[in-house]
VOPAMAR-806581 format. One line per field, with one value per residue (C-alpha): residue number from 1; x, z, y. Coordinates in nm, 3 decimals, padded with zeros to 5 digits, m for minus. Each point is the difference from the previous one (the first is absolute). Layout:
<rs>
num <- c(NUM / ...)
xx <- c(X / ...)
zz <- c(Z / ...)
yy <- c(Y / ...)
</rs>
This chain:
<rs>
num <- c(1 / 2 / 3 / 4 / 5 / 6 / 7 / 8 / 9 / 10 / 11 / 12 / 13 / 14 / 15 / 16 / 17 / 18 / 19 / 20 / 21 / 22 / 23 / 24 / 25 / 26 / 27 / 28 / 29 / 30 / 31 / 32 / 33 / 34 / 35 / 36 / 37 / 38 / 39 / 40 / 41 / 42 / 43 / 44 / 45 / 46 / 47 / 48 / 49 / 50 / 51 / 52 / 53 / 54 / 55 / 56 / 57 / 58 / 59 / 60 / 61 / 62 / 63 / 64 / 65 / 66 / 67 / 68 / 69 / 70 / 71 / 72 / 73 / 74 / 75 / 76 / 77 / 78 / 79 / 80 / 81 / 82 / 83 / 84 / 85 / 86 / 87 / 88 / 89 / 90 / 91 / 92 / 93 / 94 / 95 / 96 / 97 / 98 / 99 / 100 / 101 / 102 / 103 / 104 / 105 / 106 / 107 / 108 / 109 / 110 / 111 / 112 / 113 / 114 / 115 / 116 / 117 / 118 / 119 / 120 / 121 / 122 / 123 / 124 / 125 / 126 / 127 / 128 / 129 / 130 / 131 / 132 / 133 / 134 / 135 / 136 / 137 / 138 / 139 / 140 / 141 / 142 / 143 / 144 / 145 / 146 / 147 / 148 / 149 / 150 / 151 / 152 / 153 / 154 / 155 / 156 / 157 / 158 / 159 / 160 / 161 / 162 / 163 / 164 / 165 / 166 / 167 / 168 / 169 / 170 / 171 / 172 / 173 / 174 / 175 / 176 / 177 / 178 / 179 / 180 / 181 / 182 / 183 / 184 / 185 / 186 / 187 / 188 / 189 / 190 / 191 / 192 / 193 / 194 / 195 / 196 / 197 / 198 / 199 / 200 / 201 / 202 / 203 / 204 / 205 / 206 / 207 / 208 / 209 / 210 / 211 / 212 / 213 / 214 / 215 / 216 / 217 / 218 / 219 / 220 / 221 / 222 / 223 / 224 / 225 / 226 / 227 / 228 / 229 / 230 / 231 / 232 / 233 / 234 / 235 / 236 / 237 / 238 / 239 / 240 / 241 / 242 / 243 / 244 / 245 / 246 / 247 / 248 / 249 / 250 / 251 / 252 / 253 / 254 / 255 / 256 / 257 / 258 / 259 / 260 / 261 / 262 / 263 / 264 / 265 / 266 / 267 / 268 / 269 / 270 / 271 / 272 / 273 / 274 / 275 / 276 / 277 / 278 / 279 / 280 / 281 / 282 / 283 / 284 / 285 / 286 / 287 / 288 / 289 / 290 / 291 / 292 / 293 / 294 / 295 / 296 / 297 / 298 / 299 / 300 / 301 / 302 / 303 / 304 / 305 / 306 / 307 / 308 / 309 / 310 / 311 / 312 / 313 / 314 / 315 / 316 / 317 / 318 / 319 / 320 / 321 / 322 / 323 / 324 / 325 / 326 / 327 / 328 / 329 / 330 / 331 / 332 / 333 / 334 / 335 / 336 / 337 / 338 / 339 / 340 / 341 / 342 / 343 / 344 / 345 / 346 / 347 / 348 / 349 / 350 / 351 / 352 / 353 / 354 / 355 / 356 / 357 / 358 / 359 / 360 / 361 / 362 / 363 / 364 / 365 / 366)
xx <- c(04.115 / m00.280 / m00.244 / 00.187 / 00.306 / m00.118 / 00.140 / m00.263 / m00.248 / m00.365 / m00.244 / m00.292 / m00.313 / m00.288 / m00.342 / m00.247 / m00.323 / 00.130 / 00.350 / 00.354 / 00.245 / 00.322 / 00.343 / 00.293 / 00.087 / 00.355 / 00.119 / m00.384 / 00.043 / m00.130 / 00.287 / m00.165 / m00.201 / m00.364 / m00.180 / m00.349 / m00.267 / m00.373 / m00.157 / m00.217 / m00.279 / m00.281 / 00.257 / 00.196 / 00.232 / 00.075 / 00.038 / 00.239 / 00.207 / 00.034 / 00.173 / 00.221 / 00.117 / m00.016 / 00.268 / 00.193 / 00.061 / 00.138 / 00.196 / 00.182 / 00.102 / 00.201 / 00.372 / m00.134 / m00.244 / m00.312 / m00.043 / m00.377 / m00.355 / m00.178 / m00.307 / m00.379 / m00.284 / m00.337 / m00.235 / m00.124 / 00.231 / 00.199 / 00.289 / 00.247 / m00.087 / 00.046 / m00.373 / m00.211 / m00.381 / m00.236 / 00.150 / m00.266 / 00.220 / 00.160 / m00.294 / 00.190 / 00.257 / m00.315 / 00.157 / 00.373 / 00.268 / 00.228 / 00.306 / 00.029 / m00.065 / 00.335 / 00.222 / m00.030 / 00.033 / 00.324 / 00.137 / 00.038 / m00.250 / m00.254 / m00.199 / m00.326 / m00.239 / m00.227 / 00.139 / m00.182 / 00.262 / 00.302 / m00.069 / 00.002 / 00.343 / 00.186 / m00.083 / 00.074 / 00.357 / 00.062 / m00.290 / m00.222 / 00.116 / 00.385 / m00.079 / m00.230 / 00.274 / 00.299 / m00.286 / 00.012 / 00.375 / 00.085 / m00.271 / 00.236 / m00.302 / 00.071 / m00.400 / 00.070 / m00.272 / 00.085 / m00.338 / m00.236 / m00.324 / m00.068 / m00.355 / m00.054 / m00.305 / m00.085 / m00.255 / 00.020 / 00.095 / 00.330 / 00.221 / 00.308 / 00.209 / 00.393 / 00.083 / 00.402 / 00.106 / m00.215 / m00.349 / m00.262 / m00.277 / m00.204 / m00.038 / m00.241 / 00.210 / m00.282 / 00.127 / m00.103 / m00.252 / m00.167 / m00.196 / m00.284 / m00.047 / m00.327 / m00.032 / m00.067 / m00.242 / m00.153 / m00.030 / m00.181 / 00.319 / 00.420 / 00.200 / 00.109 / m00.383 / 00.112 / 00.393 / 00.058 / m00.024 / m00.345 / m00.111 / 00.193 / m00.218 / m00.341 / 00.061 / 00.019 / m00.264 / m00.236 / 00.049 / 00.009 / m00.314 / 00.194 / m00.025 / 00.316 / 00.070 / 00.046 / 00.197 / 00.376 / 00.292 / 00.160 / 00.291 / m00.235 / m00.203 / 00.296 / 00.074 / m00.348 / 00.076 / 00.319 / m00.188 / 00.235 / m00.297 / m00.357 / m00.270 / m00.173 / 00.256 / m00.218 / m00.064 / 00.328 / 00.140 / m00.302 / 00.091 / 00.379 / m00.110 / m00.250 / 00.257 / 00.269 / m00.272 / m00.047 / 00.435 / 00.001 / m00.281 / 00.150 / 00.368 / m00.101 / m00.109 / 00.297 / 00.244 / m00.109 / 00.096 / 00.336 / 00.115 / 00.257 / 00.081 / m00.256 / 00.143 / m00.320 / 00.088 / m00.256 / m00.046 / m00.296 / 00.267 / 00.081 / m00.282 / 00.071 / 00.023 / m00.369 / m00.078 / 00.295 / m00.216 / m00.277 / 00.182 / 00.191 / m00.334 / m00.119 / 00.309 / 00.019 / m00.346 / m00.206 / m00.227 / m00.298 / m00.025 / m00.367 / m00.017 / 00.047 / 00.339 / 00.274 / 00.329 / 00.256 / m00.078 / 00.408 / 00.255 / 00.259 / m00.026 / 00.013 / 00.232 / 00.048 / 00.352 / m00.068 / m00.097 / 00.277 / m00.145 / m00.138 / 00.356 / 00.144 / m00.243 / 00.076 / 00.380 / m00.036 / m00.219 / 00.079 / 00.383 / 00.009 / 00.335 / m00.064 / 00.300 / 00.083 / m00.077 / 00.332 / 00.197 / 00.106 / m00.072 / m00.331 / m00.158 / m00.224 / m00.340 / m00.303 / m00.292 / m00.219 / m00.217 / m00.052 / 00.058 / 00.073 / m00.175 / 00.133 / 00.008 / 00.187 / 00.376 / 00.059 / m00.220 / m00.244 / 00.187 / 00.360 / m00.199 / m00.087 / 00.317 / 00.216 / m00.250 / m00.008 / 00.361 / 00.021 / m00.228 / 00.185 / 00.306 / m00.117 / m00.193 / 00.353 / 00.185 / m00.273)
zz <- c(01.287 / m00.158 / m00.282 / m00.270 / 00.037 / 00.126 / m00.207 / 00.079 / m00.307 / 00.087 / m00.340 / 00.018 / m00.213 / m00.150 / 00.039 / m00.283 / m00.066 / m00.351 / 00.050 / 00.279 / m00.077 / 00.225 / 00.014 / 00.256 / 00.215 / 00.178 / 00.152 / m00.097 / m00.381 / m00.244 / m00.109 / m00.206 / m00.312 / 00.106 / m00.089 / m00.072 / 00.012 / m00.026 / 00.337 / m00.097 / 00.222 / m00.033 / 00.086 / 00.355 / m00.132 / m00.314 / 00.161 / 00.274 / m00.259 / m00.165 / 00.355 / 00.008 / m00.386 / 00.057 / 00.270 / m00.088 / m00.321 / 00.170 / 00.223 / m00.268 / m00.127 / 00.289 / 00.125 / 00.397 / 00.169 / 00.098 / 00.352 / m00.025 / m00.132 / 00.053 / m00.182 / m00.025 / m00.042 / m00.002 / 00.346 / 00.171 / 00.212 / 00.269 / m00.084 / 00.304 / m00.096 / m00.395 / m00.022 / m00.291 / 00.140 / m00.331 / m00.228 / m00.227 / m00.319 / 00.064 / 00.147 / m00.032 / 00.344 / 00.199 / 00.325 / m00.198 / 00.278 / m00.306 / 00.240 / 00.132 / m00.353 / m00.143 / 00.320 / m00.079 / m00.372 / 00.036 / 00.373 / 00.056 / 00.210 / m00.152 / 00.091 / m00.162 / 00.087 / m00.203 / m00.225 / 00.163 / 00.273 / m00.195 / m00.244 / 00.363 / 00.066 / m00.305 / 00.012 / 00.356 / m00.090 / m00.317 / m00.106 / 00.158 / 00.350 / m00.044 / m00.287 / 00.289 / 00.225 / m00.181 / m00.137 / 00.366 / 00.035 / m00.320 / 00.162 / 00.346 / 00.162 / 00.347 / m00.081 / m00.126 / m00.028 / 00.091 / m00.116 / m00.337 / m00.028 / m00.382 / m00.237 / m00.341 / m00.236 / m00.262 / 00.004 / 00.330 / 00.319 / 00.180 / 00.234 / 00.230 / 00.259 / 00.053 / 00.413 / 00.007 / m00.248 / 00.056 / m00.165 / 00.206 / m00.077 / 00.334 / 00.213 / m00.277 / m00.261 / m00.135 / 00.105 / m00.222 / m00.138 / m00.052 / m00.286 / 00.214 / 00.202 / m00.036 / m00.308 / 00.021 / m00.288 / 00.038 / 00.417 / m00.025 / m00.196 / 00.007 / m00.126 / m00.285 / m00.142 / m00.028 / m00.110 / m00.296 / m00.358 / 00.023 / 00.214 / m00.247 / m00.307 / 00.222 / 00.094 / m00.383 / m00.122 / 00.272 / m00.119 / m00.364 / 00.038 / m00.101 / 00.047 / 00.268 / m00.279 / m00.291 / 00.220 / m00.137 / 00.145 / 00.294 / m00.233 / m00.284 / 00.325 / 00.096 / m00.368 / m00.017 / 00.361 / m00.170 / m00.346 / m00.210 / m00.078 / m00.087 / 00.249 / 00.289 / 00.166 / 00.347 / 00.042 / m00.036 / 00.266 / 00.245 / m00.046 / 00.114 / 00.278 / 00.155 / 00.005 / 00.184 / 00.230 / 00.097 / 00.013 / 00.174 / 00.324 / 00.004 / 00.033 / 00.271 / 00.208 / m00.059 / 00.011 / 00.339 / 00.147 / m00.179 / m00.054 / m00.285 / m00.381 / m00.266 / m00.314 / m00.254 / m00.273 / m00.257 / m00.347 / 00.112 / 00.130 / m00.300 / 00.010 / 00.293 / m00.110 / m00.044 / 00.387 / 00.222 / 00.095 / 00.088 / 00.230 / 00.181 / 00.044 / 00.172 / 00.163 / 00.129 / 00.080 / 00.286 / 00.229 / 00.182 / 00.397 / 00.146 / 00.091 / m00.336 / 00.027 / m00.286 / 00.058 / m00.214 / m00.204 / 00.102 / 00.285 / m00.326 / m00.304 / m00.313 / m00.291 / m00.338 / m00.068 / m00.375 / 00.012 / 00.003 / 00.307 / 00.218 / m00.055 / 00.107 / 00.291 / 00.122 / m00.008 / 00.147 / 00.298 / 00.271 / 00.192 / 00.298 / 00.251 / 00.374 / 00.261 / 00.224 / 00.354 / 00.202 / m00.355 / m00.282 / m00.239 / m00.194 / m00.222 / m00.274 / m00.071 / m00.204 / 00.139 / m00.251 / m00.045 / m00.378 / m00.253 / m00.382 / m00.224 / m00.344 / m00.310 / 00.004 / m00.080 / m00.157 / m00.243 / 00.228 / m00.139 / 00.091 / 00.318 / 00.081 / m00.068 / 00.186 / 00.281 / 00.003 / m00.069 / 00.306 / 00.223 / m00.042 / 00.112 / 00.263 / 00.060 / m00.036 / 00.212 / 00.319)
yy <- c(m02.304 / 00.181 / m00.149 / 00.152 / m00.172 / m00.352 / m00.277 / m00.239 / m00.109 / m00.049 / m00.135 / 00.250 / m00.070 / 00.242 / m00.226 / 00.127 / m00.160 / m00.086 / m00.029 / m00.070 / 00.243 / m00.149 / 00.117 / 00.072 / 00.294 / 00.053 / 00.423 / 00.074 / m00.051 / m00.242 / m00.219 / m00.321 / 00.027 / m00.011 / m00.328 / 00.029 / m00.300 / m00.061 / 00.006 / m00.279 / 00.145 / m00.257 / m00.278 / m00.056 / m00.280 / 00.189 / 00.359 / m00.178 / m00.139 / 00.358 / 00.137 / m00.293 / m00.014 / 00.390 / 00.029 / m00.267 / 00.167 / 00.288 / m00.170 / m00.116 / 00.296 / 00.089 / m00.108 / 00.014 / m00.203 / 00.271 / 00.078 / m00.003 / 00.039 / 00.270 / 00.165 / 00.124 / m00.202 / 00.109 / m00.034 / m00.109 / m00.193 / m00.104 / 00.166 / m00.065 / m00.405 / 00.043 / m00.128 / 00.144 / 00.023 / 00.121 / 00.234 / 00.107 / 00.039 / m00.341 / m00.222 / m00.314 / 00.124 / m00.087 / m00.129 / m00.027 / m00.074 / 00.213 / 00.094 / m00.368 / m00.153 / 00.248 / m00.030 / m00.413 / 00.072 / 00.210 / m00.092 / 00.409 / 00.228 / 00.171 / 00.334 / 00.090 / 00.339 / 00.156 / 00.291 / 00.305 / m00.070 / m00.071 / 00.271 / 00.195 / m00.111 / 00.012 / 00.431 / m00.013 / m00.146 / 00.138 / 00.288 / 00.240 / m00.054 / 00.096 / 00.275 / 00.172 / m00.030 / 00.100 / 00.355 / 00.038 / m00.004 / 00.198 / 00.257 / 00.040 / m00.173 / m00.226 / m00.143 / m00.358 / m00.316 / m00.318 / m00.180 / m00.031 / m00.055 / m00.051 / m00.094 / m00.163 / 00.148 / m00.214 / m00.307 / m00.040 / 00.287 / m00.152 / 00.091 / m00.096 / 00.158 / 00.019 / 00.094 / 00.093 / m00.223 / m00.305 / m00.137 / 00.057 / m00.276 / m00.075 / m00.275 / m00.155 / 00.110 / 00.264 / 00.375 / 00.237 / m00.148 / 00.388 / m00.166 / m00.108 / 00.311 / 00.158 / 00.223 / 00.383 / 00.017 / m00.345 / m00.045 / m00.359 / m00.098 / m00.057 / 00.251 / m00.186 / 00.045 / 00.369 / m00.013 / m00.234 / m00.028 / m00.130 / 00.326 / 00.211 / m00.143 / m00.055 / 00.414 / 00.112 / m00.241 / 00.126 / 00.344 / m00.051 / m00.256 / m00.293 / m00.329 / m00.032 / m00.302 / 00.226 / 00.289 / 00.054 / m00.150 / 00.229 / 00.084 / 00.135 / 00.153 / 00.184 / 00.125 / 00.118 / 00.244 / 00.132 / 00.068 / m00.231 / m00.208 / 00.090 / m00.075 / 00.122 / 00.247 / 00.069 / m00.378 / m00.063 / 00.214 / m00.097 / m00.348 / 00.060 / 00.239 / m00.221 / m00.253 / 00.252 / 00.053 / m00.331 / m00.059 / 00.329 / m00.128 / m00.333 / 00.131 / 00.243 / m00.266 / m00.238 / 00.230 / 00.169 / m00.370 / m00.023 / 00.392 / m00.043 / 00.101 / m00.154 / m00.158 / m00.032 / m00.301 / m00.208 / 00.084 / 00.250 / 00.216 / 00.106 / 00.205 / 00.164 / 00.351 / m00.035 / m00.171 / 00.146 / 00.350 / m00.177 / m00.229 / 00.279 / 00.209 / m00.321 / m00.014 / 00.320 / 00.062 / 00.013 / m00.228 / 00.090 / m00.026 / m00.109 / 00.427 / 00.030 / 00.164 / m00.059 / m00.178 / m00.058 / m00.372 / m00.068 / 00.105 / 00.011 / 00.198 / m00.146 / 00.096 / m00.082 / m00.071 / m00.018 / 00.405 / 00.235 / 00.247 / m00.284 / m00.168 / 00.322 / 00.070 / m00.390 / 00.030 / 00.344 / m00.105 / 00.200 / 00.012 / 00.123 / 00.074 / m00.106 / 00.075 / m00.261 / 00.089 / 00.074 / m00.027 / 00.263 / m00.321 / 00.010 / m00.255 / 00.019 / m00.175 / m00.004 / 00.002 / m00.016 / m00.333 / m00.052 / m00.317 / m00.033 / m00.158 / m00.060 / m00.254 / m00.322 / 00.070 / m00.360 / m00.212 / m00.199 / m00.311 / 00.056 / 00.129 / m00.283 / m00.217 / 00.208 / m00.023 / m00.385 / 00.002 / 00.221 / m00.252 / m00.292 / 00.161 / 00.165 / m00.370 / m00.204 / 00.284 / m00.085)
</rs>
């Protein structure tokens, strides 16, 4: 039985600073009205009681008893255990046991990870991952990938990774934590210190001579690159390319360990006409031997699967015929060692719902 035509409900929530968004998911689709509470952030007992009057309103809005709970809540945390460690944008889950606390609420399991992997998953299921696949196919292409290693820009630089269908997390429940590898621009410093909204605005302020304060927001940033709004053009595109820089370095060093597709997600993708060059010359550079020689930066080659001619080039890549020894039968391959990367097919929330829907099946299936 595949995801989309499991009958089994699982109550999925959307944990905001400000607000619980909860609601129902059954075959991959929404199917209660979303209820929407304060999170009560500066309160434990009253936050709690939002999940549980949260849920329980959305359990009764359905005919069948749900199969589970399953969601993302912000790290860190023992995930595996349901227990919330320090969240910074929800200080009161210091030390929360949150799973155990619901599973005693609601006598049902529940499943929580943080939503760089689920939003991961969900395009692995239903996004990037099949629509690269089924290019492949509609190209007359044997090449097809199996695994998905995907990144979130926006205040923070996350990522998770999907291995042939399952969520890969780690033994301490923190793969793909890219966010604090060391930064390309800033080598004393994580990556994140170069790739997120607050490098996007500290870049343009630093050009423009700015208090990093008073810079614009990255959306008005973005505008300014693309000459819809006035400001300082150059500074604007320097702040985006710096940041694809520092994507581009930290991506060429994860994905040499995981060699797969690359789904980018966050609302700073949505300036990724102005970053995805600079990440692919990063990408597709070159690194330095000790003699001083140049080697390729990657065994693959990038592409961008949002450009026509690098889409073309990367479902091209390069068939060849090979005769069986001893046989008249021959059999095609591709030998060519090269990975996608492209924009997030679905919105980063239904992302991440299908992607915990997706867990606790594959959790209740084990």
């Amino acid at each position: 039985m595949t995801k989309t035509d499991d009958q089994r409900i699982v109550l999925t929530l959307d944990a905001g600073g400000t607000n619980f968004v909860f609601s129902a998911m059954q075959a991959n689709k929404e199917i209660a009205t979303p209820v929407r509470l304060p999170a009560n952030a500066h309160d434990l007992d009253k936050s709690l009681e939002s999940m549980v009057a949260g849920f329980s309103q959305v359990i009764d809005q359905l005919d069948t008893r749900p199969a589970a709970i399953s969601f993302a809540f912000p790290g860190p945390a023992d995930y595996p255990r349901g227990i919330i460690v320090a969240p910074p944008n929800l200080k009161v889950y210091h030390g929360v046991a949150l799973g155990p606390f619901l599973e005693d609420k609601f006598d049902m399991p529940v499943y929580i990870n943080n939503d760089g992997d689920l939003f991961v998953y969900g395009e692995a299921i239903a996004g990037f991952l099949p629509k690269v696949n089924k290019m492949l196919e509609d190209a007359g292409s044997p090449k097809r990938f199996n695994k998905l290693f995907g990144i979130t820009l926006g205040t923070g630089f996350g990522g998770g990774i999907v291995a042939d269908g399952e969520l890969y997390i780690g033994d301490n429940s923190t793969a793909g934590e890219i966010w604090i590898t060391r930064s390309k621009r800033h080598p004393k410093c994580f990556a994140e210190e170069g790739v997120s909204i607050r490098a996007v605005k500290g870049t343009y302020a630093r050009i423009t001579g700015i208090d990093p304060a008073d810079a614009p927001e990255p959306r008005d940033i973005y505008e300014i690159g693309t000459g819809k709004h006035d400001g300082n053009k150059d500074a604007a595109l320097q702040a985006f390319a710096e940041l694809g820089e520092c994507v581009g370095d930290a991506l060429a060093n994860a994905i040499s360990l995981l060699d797969c597709p690359i789904v980018i997600g966050g609302g700073l993708s949505a300036a990724y006409p102005l970053f995805i060059d600079s990440v692919l010359k990063e990408m597709n550079g070159t690194i330095d031997s000790l003699a001083g020689d140049k080697l390729p930066r990657m065994v693959q080659k990038s592409f961008d699967l949002e450009d026509p001619e690098d889409k073309k080039r990367f479902m091209q890549g390069d068939i060849k015929e090979v005769q069986v020894p001893g046989t008249q039968k021959t059999i095609k391959y591709d030998p060519m060692k090269r990975l996608g990367l492209g924009r997030a097919v679905l919105d980063t929330s239904q992302a991440i719902s299908i992607g915990a829907y997706a867990f606790a099946l594959s959790q209740l299936d084990q």
